[in-house]
C-alpha atoms as an extended CHARMM CRD file, in Angstrom:
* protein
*
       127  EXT
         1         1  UNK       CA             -0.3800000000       39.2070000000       90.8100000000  PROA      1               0.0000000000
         2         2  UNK       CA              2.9340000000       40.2430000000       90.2100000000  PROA      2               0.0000000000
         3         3  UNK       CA              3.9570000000       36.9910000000       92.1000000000  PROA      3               0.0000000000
         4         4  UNK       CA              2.4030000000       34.8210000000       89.6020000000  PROA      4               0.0000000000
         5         5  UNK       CA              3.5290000000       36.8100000000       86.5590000000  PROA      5               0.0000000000
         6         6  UNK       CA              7.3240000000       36.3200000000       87.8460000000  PROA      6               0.0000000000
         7         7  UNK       CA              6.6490000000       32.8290000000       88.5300000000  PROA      7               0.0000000000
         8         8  UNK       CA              4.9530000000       32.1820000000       85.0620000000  PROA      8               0.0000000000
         9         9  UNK       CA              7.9000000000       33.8080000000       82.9900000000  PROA      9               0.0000000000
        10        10  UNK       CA             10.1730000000       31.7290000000       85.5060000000  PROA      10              0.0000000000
        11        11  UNK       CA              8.3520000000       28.2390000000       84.4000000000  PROA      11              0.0000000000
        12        12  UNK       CA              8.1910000000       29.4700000000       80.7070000000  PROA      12              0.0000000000
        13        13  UNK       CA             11.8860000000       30.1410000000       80.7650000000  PROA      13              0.0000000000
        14        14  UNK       CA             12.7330000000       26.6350000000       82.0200000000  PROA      14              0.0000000000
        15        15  UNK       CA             10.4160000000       24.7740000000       80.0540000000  PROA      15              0.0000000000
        16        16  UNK       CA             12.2040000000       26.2710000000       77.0620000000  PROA      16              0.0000000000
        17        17  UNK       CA             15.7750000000       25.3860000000       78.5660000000  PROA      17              0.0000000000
        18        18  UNK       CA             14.3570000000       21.6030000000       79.6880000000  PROA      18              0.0000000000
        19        19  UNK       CA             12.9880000000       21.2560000000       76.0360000000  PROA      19              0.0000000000
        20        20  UNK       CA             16.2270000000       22.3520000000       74.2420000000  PROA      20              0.0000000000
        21        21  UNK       CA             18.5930000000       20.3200000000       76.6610000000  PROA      21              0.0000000000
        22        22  UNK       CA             16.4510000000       17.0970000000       77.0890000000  PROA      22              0.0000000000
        23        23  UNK       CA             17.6210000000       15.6780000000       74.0960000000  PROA      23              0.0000000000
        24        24  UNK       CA             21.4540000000       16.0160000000       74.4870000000  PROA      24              0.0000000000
        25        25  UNK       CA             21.4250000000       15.6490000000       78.7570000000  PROA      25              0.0000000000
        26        26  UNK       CA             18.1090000000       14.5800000000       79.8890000000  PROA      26              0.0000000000
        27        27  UNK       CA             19.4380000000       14.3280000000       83.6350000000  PROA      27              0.0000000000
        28        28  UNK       CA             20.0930000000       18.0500000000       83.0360000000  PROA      28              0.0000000000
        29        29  UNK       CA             16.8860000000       18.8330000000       81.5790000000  PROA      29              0.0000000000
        30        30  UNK       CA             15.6550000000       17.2360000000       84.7550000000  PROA      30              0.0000000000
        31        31  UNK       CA             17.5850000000       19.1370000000       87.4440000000  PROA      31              0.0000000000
        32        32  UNK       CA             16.3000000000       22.9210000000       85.6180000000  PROA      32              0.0000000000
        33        33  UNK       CA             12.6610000000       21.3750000000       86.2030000000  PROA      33              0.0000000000
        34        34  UNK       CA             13.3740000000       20.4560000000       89.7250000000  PROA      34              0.0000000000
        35        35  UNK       CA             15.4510000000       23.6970000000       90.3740000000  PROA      35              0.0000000000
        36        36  UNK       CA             12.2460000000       25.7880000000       88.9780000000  PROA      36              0.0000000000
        37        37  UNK       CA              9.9330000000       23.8810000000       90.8140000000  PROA      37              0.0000000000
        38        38  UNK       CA             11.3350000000       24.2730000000       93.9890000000  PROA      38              0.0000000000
        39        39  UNK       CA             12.1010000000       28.4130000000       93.2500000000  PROA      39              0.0000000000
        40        40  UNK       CA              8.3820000000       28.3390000000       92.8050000000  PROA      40              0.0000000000
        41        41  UNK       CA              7.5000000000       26.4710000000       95.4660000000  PROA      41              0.0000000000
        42        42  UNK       CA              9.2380000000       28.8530000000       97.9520000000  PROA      42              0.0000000000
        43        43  UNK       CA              7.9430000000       31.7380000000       96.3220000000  PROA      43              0.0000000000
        44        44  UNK       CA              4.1570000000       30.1340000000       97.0400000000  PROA      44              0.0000000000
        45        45  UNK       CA              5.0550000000       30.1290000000      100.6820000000  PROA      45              0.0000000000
        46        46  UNK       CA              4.4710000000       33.6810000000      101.1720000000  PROA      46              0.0000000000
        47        47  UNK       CA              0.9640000000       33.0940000000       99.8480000000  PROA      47              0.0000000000
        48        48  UNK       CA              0.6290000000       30.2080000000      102.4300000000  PROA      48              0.0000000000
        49        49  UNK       CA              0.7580000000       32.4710000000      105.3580000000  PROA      49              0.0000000000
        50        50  UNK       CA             -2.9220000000       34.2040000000      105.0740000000  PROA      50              0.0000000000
        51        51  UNK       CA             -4.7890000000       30.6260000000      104.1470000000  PROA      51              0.0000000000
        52        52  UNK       CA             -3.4120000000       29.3790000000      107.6040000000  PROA      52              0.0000000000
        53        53  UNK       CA             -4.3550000000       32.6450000000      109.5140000000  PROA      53              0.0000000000
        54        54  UNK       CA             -8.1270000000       31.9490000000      108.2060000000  PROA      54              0.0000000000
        55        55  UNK       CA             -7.9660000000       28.2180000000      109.1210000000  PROA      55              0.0000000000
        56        56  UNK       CA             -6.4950000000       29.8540000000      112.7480000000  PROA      56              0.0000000000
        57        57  UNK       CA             -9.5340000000       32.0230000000      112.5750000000  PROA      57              0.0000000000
        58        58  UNK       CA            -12.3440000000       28.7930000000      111.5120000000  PROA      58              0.0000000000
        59        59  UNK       CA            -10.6940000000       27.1560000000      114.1110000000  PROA      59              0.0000000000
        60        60  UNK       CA            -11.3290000000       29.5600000000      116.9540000000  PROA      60              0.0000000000
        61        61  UNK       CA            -14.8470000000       30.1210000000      115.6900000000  PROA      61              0.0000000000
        62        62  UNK       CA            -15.6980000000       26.4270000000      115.5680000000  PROA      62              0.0000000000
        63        63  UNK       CA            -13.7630000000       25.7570000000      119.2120000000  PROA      63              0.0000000000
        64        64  UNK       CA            -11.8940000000       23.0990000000      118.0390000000  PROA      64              0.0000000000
        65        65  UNK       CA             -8.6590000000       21.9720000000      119.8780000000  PROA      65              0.0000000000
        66        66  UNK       CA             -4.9340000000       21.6560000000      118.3370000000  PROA      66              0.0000000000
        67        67  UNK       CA             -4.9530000000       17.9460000000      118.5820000000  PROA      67              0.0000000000
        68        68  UNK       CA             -8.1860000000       17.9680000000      116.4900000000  PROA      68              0.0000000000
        69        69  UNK       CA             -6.6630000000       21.1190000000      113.7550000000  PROA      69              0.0000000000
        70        70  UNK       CA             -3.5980000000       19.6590000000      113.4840000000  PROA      70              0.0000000000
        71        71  UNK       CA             -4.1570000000       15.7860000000      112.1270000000  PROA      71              0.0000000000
        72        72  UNK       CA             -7.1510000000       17.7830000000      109.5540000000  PROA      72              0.0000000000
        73        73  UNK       CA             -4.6290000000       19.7170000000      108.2690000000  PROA      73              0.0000000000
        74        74  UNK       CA             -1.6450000000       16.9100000000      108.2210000000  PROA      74              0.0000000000
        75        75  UNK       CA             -3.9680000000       14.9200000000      106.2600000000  PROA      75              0.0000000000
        76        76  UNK       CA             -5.0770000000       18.0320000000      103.3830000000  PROA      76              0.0000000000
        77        77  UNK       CA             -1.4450000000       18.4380000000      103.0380000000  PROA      77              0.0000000000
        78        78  UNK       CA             -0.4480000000       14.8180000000      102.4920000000  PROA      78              0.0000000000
        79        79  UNK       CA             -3.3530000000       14.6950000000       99.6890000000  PROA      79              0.0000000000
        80        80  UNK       CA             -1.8660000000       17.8820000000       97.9370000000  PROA      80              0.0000000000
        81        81  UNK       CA              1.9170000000       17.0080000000       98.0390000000  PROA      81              0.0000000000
        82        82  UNK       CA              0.9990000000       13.3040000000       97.3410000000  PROA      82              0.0000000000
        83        83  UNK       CA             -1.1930000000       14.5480000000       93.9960000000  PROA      83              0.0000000000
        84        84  UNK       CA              1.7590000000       17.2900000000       93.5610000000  PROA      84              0.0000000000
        85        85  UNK       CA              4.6670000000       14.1090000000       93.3590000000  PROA      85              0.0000000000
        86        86  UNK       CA              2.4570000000       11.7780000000       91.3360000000  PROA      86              0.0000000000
        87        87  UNK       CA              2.1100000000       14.8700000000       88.6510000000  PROA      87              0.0000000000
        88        88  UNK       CA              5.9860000000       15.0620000000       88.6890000000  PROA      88              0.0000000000
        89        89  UNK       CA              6.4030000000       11.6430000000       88.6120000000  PROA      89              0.0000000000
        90        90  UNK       CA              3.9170000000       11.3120000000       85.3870000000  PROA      90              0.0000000000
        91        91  UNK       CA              5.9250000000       14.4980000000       83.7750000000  PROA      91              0.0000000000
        92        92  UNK       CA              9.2980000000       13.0460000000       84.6290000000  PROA      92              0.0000000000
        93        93  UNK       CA              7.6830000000        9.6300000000       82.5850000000  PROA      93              0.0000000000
        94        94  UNK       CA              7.9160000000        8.0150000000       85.5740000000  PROA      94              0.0000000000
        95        95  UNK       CA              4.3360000000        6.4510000000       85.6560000000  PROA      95              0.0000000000
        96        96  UNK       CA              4.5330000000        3.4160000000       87.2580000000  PROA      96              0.0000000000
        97        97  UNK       CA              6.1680000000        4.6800000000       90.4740000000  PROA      97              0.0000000000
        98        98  UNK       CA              3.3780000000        7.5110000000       90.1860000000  PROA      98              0.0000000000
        99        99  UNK       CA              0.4720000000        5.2740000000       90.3890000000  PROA      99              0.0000000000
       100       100  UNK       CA              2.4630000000        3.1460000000       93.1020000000  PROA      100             0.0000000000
       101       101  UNK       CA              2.8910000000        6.7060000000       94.9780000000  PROA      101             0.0000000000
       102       102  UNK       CA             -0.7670000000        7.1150000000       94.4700000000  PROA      102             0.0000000000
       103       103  UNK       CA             -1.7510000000        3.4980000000       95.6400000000  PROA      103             0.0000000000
       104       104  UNK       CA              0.3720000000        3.7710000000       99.1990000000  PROA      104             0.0000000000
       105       105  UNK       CA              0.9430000000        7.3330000000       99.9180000000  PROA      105             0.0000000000
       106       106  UNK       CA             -2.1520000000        8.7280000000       98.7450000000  PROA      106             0.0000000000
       107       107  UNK       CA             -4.4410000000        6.1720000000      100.6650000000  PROA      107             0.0000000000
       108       108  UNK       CA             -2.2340000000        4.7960000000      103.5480000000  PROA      108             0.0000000000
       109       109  UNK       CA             -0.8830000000        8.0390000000      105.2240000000  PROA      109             0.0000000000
       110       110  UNK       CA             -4.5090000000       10.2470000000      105.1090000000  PROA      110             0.0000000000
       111       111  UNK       CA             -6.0300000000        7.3090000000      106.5440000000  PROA      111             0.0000000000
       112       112  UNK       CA             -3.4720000000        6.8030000000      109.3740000000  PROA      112             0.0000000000
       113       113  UNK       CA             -4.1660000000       10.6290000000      109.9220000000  PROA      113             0.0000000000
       114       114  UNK       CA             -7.7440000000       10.0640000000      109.8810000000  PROA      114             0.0000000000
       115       115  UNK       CA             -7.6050000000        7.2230000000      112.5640000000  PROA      115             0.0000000000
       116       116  UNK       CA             -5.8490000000        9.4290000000      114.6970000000  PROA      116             0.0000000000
       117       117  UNK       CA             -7.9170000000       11.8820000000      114.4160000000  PROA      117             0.0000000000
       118       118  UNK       CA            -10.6040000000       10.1340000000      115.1170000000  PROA      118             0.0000000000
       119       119  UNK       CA             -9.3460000000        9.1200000000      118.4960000000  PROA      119             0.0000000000
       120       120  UNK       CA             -8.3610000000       12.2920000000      119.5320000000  PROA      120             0.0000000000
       121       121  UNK       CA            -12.4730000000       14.0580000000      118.6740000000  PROA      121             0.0000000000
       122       122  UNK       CA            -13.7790000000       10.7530000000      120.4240000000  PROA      122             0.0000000000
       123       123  UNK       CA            -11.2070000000       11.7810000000      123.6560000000  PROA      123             0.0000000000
       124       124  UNK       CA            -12.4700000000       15.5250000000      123.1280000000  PROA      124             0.0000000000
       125       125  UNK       CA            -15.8750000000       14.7890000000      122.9930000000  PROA      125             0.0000000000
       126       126  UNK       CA            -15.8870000000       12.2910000000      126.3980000000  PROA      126             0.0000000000
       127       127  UNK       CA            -17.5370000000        9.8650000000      124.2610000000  PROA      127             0.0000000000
């Protein structure tokens, strides 16, 4: 909790200083934004670490192998940072390249992960 309250004052504090630049240097306004996000992206990290040890811990239980886990997971994160750089993108008024983002990244790349994956439960499974 007292993660997300220093994280929250952090955001407040730079959505103030992005709204009273943007006018005067918009490319500034831009870098706080980015700067914050990234500060808050590394301080989310930390929380990272027990979410994998339970997917570890699924995993075992199930009996799944790596090469099944790993193109799963590769494809759950590609969804979230995909949605994650459309948002900025839409926020930054960037829309267009947003829903191009969306179009390639969002679709192409899961699926590619997906295909793979697919081969490697078929080669698992003997089937």
């Amino acid at each position: 909790m007292e993660l997300f309250g220093k994280t929250a004052a952090l955001c407040i504090v730079c959505a103030v200083l992005a709204l009273l630049i943007r006018k005067k240097k918009p490319e500034f306004a831009f870098c706080a934004v980015t700067a914050c996000c990234a500060v808050c992206l590394l301080a989310a990290a930390e929380l990272i670490a027990p979410v994998l040890s339970f997917l570890g811990t699924l995993q075992k239980l199930a009996g799944l192998d790596d090469a099944v886990m790993a193109p799963l997971l590769k494809t759950v994160g590609i969804g979230l940072l995909t949605q994650a750089a459309c948002a900025f993108c839409q926020d930054a008024g960037q829309s267009s390249l947003a829903k191009k983002q969306w179009s390639f990244a969002g679709r192409f790349w899961p699926s590619m992960c997906r295909c793979r994956w697919r081969k490697r439960c078929w080669s698992c499974c003997g089937s």
